[in-house]
N, C-alpha and C positions, 0 to 999 in steps of 0.2 A: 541373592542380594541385589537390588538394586544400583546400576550403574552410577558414578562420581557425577555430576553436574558440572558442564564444561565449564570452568571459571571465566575462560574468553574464548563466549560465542562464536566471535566475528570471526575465528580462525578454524580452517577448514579440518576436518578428521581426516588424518595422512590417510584411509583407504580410498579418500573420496575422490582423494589426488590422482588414484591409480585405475580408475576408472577412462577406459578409452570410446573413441567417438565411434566404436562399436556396437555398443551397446546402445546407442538413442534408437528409437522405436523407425527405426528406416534405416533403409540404407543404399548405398548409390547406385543409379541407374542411370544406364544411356542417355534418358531423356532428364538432362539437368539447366538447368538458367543462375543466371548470376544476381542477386539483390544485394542490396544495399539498406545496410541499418542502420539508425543514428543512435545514440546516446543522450541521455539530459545537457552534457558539456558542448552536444554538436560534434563528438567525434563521430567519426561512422564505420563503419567495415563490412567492404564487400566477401561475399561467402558463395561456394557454388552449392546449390541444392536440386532435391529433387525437385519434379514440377508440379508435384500430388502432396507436398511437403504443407504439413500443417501449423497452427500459429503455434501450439504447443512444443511441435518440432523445433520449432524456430529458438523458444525459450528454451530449451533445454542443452539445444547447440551452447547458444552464448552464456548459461551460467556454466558449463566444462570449463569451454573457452576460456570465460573470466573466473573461474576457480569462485563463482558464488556459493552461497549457502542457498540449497533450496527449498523454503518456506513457502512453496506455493501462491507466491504474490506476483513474480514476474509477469508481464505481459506484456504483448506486441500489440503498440498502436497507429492506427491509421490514421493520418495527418493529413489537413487540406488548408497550406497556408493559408491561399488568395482568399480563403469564404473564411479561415479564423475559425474553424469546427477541426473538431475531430473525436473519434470511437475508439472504442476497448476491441479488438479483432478478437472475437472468441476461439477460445482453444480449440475445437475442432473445425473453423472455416480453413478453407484454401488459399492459400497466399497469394499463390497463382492468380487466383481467380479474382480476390481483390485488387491486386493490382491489371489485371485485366478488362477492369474498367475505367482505370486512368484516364487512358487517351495518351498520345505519342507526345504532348508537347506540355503534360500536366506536371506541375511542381508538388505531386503528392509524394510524401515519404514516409514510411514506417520507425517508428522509436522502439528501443527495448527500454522497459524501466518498469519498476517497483506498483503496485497498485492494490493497497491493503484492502482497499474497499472491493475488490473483483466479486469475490462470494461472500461477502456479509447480509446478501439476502437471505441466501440459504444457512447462514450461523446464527444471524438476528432476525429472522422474519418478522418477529411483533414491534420493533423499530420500525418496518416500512406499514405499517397499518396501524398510522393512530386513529382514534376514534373519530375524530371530528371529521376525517377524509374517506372513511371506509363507510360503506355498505354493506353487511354479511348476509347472507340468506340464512330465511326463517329455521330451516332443519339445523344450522345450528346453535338456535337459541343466543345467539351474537357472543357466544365464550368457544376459546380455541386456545390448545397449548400450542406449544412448537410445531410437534410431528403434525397437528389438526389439522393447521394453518400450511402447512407448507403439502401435506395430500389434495386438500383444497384449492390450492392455489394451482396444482397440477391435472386437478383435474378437468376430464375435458368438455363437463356438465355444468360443476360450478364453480363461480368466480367470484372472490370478493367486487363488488364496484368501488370505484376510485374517484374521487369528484372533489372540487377546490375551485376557487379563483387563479386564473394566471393571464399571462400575458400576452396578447400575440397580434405578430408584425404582419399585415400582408403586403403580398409581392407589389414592390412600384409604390409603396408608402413608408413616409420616417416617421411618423407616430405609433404608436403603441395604443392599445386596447385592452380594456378588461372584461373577460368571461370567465363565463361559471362553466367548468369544465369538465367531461364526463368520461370515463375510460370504461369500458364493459367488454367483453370477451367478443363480441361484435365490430369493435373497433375506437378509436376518440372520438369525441364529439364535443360540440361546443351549444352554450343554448343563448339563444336570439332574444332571451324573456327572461330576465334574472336567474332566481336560481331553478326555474323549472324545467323538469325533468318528463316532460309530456311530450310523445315522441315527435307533432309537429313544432314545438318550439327548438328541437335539438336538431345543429345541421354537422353534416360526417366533417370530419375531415383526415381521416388517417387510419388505413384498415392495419392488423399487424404485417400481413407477408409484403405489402407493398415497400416499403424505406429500413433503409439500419435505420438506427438515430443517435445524430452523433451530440456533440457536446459543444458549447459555442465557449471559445476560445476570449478575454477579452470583452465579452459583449456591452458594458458601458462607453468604452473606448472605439468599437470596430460598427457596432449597430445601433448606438446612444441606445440601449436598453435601460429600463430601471434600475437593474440590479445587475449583477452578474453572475446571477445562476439561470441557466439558461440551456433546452434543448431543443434541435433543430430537426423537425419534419417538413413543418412549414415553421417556420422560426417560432419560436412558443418562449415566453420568458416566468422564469418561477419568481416568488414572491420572496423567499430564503431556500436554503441549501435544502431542507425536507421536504419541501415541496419539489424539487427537482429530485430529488434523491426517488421519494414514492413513485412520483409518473414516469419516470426514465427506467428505474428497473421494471416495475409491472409492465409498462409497456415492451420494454426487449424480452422479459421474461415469459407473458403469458404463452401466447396459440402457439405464437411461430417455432420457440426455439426454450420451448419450459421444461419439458423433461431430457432435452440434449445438454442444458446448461446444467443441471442437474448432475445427467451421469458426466461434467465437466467435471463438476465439484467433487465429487465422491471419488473420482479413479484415481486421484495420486496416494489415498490413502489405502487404498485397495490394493493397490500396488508394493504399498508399504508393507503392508503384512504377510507378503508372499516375495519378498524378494530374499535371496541369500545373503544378496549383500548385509542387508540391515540387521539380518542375524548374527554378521558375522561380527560389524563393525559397532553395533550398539548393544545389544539385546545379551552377548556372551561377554561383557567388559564387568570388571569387577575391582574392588576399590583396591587401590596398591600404596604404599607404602616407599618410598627410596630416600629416604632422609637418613639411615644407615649403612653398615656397611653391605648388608645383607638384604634385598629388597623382600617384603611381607605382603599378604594378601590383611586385608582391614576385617576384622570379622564384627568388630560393634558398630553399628548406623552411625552415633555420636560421634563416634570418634572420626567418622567420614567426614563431616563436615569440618571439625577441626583444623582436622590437614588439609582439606581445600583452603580455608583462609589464612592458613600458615604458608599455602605454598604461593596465596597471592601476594601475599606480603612479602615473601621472598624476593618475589619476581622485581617488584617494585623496588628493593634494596637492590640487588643487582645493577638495572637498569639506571638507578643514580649513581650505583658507583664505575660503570663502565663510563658516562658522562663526566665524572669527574679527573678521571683517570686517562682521557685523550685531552687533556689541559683546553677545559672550558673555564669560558669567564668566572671572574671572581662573583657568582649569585650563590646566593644558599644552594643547598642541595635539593631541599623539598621544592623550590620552584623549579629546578633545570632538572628536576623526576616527572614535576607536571608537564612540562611542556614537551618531553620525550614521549609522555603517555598518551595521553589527548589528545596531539596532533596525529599519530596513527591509529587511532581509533574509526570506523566506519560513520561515526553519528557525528561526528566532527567538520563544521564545514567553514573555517577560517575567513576569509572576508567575504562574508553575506551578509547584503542588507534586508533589513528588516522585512522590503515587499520580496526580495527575491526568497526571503525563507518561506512566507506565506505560500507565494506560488508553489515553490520545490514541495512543502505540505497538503497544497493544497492539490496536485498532481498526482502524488502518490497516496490521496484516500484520506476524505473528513471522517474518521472513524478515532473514538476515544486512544489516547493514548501515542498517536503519532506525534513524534516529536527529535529534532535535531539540537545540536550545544553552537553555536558558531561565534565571534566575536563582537566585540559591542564597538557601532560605529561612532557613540557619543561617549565612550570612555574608553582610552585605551586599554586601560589597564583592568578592565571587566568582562566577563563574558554574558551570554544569552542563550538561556534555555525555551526554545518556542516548540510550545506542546497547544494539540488537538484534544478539545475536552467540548461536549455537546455543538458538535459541526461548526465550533469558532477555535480561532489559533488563539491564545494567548502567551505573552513573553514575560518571561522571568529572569531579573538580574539575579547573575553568579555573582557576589562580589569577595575579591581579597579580603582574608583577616589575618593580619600582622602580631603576631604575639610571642613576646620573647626570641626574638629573633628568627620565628619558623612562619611559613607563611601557609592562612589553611582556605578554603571556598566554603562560601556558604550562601543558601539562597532564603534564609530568615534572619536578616543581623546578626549573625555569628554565633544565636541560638544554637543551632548544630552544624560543627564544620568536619572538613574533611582536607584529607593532606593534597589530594588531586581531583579533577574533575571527571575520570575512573572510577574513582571511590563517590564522590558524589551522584553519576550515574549508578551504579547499582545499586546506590540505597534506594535510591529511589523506583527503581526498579521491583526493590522486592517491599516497598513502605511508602503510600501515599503522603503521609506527613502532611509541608501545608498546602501541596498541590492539592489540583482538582480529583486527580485520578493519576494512578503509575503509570510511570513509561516503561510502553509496550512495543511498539513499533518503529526501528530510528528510520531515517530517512537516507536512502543510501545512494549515492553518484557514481556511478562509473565511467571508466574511458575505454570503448571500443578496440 
């Protein structure tokens, strides 16, 4: 029978706790150096490592560390305040080695944090190939499933082309230009003659092994860019978030680094299916029963689910009645349950405004379903739900409803409420309702 459904995710399964900093895929040697990581909040924390230590090393130290859940989204980023850019450091590069390009007197620093977008090439390939921007060769008849698309995309013969309008700054000038822009397995190129694609109207500018390419940071603010989606070879500005989104992956993805990013994506799962751990801690767990005196194994499915939401509601009674019981103010109970709930919540981020929620969403991956609760700066007594639905944020008021003396959140006029903003998070979790799309992804802060 299949395993209970954890009722709350956010906390961690006590085996995972007991896992020691032995098991990460290294381990210490002679030759070790000291880095320094940041956090979203600006915390940091220096670590001693090895000096062949990888980025993935790196994540998987600090989710131990920080007692995270590992969802495969973490990532170590490469930050370069002064130019206002910065890159996703792929799981298999060198830390070392990036940071051995610094220079001794560089103010570049490394971030851990969240990044749902990392492999959404490899889960949504037909997202980064819309029609209007792609070129397919003839042998496929211009139609591709999943696997088609992404064998093709790998291989070392053929390539989809990638070609759009964008923007781009050259060096020792503040205006901005528009070209028609060509990506091919050859390298970028930009054409001097609308949209023609005749090889002397096309002039290079960017082979793959030559540059990372990073992300421009700011860029209406730091380089009056049109917009601010925007990536830097030679500074290149997008027109919307999908136009940076196609030529930023295809480009790090094809020649240089296509089938390594690849086997990136694929080995945590590989891993998953051969580990004892996961046998011992998910795979042999079986639905239980302790509301008796005598605890039981669950033999009907239905009845499984049952007692998960009996025992979340449980938990909920509880927790109001522990609040009420160290003599809290005189507030109903349903509110002084809510705000014991949802403020320890992961997806929870208390006074954020509006742009800093954007930013924190829009750092951690424009992909459907990203979305944080935080509090609402033009009413006190409201909250805001800001969710990622086709590469724009949108916010939604939580608001109070007052009824009979019990007070419940609702984000349709009190059409459908809920006693906490807990309860209102996983409904919506598992029921689109009047949103765009479910929340799939919260947005999560840590401290170093």
């Amino acid at each position: 029978m299949r395993p209970v459904p954890d009722p709350f995710p956010e906390l961690l399964p006590s085996t995972v706790s007991l896992v020691s900093e032995c098991l990460l895929p290294w381990t210490k040697t002679s030759a070790t150096q000291v880095i320094k990581v940041y956090s979203e909040d600006n915390t940091s924390r220096a670590v001693e490592v090895p000096s062949d230590i990888t980025a993935r090393d790196i994540c998987q130290l600090f989710i131990l560390k920080n007692h995270c859940i590992d969802d495969h989204s973490w990532t170590l980023f490469e930050q370069i305040p002064h130019l206002s850019i910065e890159r996703t450091i792929e799981d298999h590069e060198s830390v070392m080695e990036v940071q051995a390009g610094w220079g001794m007197d560089s103010q570049c620093c490394l971030y851990f944090r969240k990044n749902y977008a990392k492999y959404e090439f490899f889960k949504k390939p037909l997202d980064f190939f819309p029609e209007h921007m792609v070129s397919v060769s003839s042998e496929s008849n211009g139609i591709m499933n999943h696997s088609q698309l992404i064998q093709t995309f790998l291989s070392s013969s053929s390539c989809p082309e990638i070609h759009g309008f964008l923007h781009a700054k050259e060096h020792g000038r503040k205006s901005w230009k528009k070209f028609y822009f060509v990506l091919r397995r050859s390298g970028l190129y930009f054409s001097n003659k609308g949209t023609s694609k005749e090889p002397r109207h096309l002039q290079f500018i960017a082979e793959f092994g030559d540059s990372d390419v990073y992300t421009l940071l700011s860029a209406k603010k730091v380089y009056g860019a049109p917009t601010d989606y925007g990536f830097c070879v030679k500074v290149i500005q997008c027109r919307d978030f999908q136009s940076l989104s196609v030529f930023k992956s295809c480009f790090i993805n094809d020649l240089t680094y296509g089938m390594q990013l690849y086997q990136n994506f694929i080995q945590p799962y590989q891993k998953q299916k051969s580990s004892p751990m996961r046998s011992i801690s998910e795979n042999s767990l079986v639905a239980m029963d302790f509301s008796g005196h005598k605890s039981r194994v669950i033999e009907n499915p239905s009845e499984v689910l049952s007692v998960a939401v009996e025992e979340g509601l449980s938990w909920r009674r509880k927790s109001c009645h522990r609040l009420s019981s160290h003599g809290s103010p005189s507030t109903s109970q349903s509110s002084m349950s809510s705000i014991a709930i949802h403020v320890a919540q992961p997806w929870f981020h208390s006074k954020l405004s509006r742009d800093e929620a954007q930013k924190l969403i829009n750092q951690q991956g424009l992909i459907d379903g990203v979305f944080l609760v935080r509090d609402s700066q033009s009413n006190p007594r409201t909250f805001v739900l800001s969710l990622c639905h086709t590469q724009k944020i949108k916010h939604f008021q939580i608001v109070p409803v007052e009824e009979n003396g019990e007070l419940f959140y609702s984000l349709d006029d009190g059409h459908t409420r809920f006693t906490d903003l807990l309860q209102l998070v996983e409904f919506y979790q598992l029921n689109r309702g009047i949103l765009p799309c479910k929340l799939k992804h919260h947005c999560a802060r840590i401290a170093l």
